[in-house]
C-alpha atoms as one frame of an Amber mdcrd trajectory, in Angstrom:
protein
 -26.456 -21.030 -43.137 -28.915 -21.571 -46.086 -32.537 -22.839 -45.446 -34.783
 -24.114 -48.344 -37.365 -21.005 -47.682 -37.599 -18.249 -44.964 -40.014 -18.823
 -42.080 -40.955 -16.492 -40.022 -40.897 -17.973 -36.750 -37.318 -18.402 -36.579
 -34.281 -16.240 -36.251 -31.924 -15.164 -38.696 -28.374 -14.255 -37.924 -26.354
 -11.685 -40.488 -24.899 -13.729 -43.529 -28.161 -16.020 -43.493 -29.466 -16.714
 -46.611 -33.223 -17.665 -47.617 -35.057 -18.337 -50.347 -38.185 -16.280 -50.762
 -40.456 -16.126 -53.473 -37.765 -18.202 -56.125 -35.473 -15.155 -55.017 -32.263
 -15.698 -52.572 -31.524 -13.018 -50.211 -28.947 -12.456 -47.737 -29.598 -11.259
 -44.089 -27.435  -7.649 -43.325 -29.324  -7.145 -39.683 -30.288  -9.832 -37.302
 -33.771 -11.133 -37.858 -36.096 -11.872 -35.019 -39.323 -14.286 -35.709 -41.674
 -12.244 -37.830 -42.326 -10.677 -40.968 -39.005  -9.150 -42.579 -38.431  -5.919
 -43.815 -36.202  -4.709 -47.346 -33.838  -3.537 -44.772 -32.967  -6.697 -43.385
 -31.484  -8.547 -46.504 -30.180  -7.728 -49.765 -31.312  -9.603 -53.163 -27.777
 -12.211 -53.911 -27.150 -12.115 -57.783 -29.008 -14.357 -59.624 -26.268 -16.034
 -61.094 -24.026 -16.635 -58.160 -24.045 -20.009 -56.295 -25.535 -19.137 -52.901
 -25.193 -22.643 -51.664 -21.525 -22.059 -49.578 -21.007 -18.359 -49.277 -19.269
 -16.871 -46.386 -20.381 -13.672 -45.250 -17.071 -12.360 -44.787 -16.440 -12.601
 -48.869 -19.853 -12.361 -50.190 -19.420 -10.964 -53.759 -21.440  -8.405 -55.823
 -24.894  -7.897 -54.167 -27.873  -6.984 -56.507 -28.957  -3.898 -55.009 -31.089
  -2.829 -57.544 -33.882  -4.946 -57.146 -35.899  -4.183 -53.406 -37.681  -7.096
 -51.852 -40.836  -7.767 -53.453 -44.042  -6.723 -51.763 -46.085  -9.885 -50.006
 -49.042 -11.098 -51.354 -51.580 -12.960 -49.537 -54.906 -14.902 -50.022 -57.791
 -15.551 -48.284 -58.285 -19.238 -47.868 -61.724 -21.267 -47.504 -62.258 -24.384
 -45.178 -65.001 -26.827 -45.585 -64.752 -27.259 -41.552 -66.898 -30.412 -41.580
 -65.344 -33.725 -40.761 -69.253 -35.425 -41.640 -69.935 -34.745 -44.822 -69.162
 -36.743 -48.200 -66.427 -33.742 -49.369 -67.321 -32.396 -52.693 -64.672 -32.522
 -55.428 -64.059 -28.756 -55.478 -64.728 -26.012 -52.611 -64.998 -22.566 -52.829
 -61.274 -21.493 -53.850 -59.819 -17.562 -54.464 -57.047 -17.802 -57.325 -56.240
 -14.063 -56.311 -53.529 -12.893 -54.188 -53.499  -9.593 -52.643 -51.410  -6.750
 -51.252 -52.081  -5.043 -48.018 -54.568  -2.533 -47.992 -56.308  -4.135 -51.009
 -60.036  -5.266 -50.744 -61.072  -9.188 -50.997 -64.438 -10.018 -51.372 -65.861
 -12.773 -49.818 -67.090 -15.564 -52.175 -70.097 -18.064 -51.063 -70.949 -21.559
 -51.057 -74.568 -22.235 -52.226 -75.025 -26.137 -51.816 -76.313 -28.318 -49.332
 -74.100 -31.099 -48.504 -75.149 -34.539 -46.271 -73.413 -36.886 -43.985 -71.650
 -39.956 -45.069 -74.792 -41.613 -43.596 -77.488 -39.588 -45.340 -78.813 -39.015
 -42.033 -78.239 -35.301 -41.801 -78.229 -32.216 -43.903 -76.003 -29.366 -44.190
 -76.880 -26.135 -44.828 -74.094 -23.707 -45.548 -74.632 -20.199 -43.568 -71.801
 -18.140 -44.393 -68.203 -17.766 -42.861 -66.310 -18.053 -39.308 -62.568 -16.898
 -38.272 -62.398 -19.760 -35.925 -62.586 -24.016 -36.440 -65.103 -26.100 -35.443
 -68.986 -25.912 -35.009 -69.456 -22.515 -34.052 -72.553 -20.603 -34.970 -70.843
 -17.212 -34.870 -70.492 -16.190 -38.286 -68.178 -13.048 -39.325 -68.857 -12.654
 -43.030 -71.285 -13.126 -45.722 -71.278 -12.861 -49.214 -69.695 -10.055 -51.133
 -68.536  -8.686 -47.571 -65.297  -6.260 -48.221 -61.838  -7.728 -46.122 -59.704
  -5.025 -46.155 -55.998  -7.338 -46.472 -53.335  -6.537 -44.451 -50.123  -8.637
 -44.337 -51.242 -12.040 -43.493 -52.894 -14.583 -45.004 -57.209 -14.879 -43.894
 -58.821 -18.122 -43.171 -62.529 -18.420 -43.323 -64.130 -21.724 -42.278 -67.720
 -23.343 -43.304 -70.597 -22.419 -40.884 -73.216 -24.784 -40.966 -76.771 -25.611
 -39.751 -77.361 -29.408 -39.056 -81.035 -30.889 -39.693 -82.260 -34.711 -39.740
 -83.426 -36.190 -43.240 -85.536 -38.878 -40.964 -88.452 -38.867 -39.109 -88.237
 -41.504 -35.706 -91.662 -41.629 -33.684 -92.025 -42.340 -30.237 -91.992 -46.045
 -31.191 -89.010 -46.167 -33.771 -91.210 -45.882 -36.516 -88.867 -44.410 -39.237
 -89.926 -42.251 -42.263 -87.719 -39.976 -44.548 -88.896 -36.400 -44.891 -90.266
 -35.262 -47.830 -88.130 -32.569 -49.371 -85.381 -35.439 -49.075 -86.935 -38.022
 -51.507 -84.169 -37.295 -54.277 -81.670 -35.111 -52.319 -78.462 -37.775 -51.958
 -77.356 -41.388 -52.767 -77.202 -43.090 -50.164 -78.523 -43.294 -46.341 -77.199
 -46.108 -43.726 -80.539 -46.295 -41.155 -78.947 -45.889 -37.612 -79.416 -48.038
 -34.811 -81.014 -45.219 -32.405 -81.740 -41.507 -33.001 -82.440 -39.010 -31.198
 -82.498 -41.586 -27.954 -85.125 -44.173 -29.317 -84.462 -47.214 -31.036 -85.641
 -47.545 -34.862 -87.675 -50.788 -34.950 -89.797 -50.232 -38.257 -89.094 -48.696
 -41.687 -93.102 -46.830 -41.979 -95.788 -47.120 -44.592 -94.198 -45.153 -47.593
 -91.480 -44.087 -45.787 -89.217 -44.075 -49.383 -92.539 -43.746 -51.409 -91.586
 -42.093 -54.178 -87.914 -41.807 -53.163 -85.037 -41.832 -55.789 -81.898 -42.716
 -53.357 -80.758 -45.396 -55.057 -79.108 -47.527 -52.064 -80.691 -48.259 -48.701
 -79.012 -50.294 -45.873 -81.249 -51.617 -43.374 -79.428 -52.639 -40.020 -80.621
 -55.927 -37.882 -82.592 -53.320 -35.368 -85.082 -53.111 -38.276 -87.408 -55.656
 -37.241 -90.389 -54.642 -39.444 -91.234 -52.760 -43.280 -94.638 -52.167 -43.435
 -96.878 -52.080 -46.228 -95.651 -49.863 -49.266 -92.855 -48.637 -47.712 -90.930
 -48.594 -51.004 -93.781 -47.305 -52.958 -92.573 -45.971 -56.433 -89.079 -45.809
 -55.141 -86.852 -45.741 -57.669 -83.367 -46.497 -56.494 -81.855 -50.238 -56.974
 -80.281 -51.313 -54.183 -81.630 -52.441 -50.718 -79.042 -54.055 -48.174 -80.180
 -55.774 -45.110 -77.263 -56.417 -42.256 -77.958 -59.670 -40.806 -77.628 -60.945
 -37.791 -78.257 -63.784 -35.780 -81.832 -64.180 -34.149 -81.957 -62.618 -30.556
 -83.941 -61.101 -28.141 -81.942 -57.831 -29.134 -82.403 -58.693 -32.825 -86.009
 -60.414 -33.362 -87.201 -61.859 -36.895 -87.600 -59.276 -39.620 -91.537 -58.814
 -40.343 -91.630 -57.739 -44.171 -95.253 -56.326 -44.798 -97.743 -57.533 -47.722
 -96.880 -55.120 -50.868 -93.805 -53.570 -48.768 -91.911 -54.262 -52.263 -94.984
 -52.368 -54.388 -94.047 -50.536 -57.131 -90.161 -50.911 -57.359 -89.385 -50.408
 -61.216 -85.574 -50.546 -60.556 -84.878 -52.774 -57.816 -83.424 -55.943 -59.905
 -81.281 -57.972 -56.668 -82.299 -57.581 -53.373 -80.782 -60.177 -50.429 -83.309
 -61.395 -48.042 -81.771 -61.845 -44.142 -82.187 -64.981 -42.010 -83.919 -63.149
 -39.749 -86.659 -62.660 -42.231 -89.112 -65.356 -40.500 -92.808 -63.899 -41.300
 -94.730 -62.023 -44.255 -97.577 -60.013 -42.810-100.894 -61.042 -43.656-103.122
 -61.793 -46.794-102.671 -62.261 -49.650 -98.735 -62.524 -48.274 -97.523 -60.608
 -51.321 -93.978 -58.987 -50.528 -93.356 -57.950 -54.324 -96.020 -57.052 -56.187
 -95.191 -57.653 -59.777 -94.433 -54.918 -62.112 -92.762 -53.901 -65.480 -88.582
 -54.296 -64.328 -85.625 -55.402 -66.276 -85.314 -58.121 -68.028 -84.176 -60.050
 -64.459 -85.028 -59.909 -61.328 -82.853 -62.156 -58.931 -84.431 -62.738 -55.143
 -81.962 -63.797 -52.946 -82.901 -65.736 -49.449 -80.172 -66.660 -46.817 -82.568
 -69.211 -45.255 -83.159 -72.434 -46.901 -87.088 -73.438 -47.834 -87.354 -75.864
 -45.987 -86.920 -73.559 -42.811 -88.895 -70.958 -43.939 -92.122 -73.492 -45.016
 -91.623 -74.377 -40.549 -91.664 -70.475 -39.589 -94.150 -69.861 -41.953 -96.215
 -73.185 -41.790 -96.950 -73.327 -45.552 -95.649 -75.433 -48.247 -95.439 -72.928
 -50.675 -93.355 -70.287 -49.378 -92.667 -68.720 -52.843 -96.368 -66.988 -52.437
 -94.440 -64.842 -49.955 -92.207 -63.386 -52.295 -94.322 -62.610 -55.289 -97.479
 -62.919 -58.072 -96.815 -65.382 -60.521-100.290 -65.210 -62.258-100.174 -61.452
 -63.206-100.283 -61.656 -67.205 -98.459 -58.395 -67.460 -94.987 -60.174 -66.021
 -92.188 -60.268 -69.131 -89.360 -60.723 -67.247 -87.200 -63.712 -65.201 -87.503
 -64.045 -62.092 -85.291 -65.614 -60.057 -85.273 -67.133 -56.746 -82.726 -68.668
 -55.132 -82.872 -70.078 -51.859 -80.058 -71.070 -48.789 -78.254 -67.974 -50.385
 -74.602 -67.137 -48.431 -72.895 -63.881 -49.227
């Protein structure tokens, strides 16, 4: 029989034939699962059809060319289901003979979870998958190659991006300000439940999109403080006593150059106190568009004011040369 390559974990009878490395060959001993040996087969001519031969009338070996030597690689694993994959990984183009010497290659980034939650520190190298912190080789370590192939997988040290008090008062650390894209604020870490996004928690923060969950139910004052990124999500949800109204802070919108659309939830129901100022105006873009899922009319009854638009921003600063926009009852 003929199989489309030979694998070594099954059996080979005389007269099978293989492909191996582009090559056919012909078993003349019986082949038990395992590596083979140049005594086991014989190279068929190149230019014979190998397809339907019987063993009985196979024609004209090629004897003179011996089975070539294996090569083998050493192959790196990311082994971390949590982090945004990178486009390329540490790869070895070389292959090598037994006996030869492979030197371990490294992996110098940090990488963070889809969430933006956690960090990843790369440590070195593991035989084995999964979390372990037992690591076998470093960089530049020798692997003296014998004839199998040698998987190394990604060892890893795990470390929160976020600060979470006590009370579920939320800040971002500081040597994380500009260190990824994107960060989805959890509902509970580390057992306590985040209930407020802290003064300058993204003060002077470049990750350009935040998502703020419906456990959020306050941002205090300058809590976006020079941050630079542009987007700001809230996830609504209905008003409960699991999901109370969203207290934005006086100035908790200071100093956000790039933040040109940001949705306001329904749950948004008070401002903080005097002077009630949620954006602080600012050089921006030419627009900047202020999006409110309640209506006016229901916001002037939480708030008990008739002009609610002092909530959202400044219109007498002189220095304002852009549009801005607000547009009420807004549905997403």
């Amino acid at each position: 029989m003929a199989h489309q390559d030979f694998v070594e974990y099954l059996s080979y009878a005389i007269g099978d034939i293989v492909i191996y490395r582009n090559a056919a060959f012909v078993f003349v001993s019986p082949h038990t699962p395992g590596p083979w040996d140049g005594s086991q087969v014989v190279q068929l001519n190149q230019n014979f059809s190998y397809t339907s031969l019987n063993f009985n009338t196979l024609p004209d070996y090629n004897l003179s060319r011996p089975l070539p030597p294996g090569k083998f690689r050493v192959n790196y694993h990311i082994n971390n289901d949590d982090i945004n994959l990178p486009d390329m990984f540490v790869n070895d183009n070389n292959v090598y003979l037994p006996g030869e010497t492979a030197k371990v290659l490294w992996y110098p980034y940090t990488h963070y979870s889809q969430d933006g939650i956690w960090a990843y520190t790369f440590n070195g190298w593991g035989l084995t998958k999964g979390m372990s912190s037992t690591i076998e080789y470093y960089e530049n370590y020798e692997i003296n190659m014998s004839a199998v192939d040698v998987n190394l997988y990604g060892r890893w040290t795990k470390v929160a991006t976020i600060n979470v008090s006590s009370v579920g008062m939320l800040t971002l650390k500081q040597e994380y300000k500009d260190a990824f894209n994107k960060i989805i604020i959890p509902e509970y870490f580390g057992g306590v439940r985040i209930k407020k996004i802290g003064y300058e928690a993204f003060a002077n923060s470049s990750i350009n999109e935040i998502v703020i969950p419906p456990n959020i139910i306050q941002i205090d004052y300058n809590a976006f403080n020079y941050w630079t990124g542009s987007v700001i999500r809230f996830v609504d949800a209905a008003i409960s006593t699991k999901y109370p109204g969203l207290t934005l802070a006086s100035g908790c919108f200071t100093n956000t150059p790039n933040l040109v659309n940001i949705i306001l939830p329904y749950r948004w129901i008070a401002a903080g106190n005097n002077p009630n100022k949620i954006f602080i105006e600012q050089p921006k873009s030419d627009v900047f568009n202020i999006y409110i899922r309640n209506t006016k009319s229901h916001m002037n009854e939480l708030l008990n004011t008739i002009d609610t638009e002092l909530y959202i921003t400044d219109n007498s600063n002189p220095s304002i040369n852009y549009v801005r926009n607000v547009y009420w009852g807004y549905n997403d």
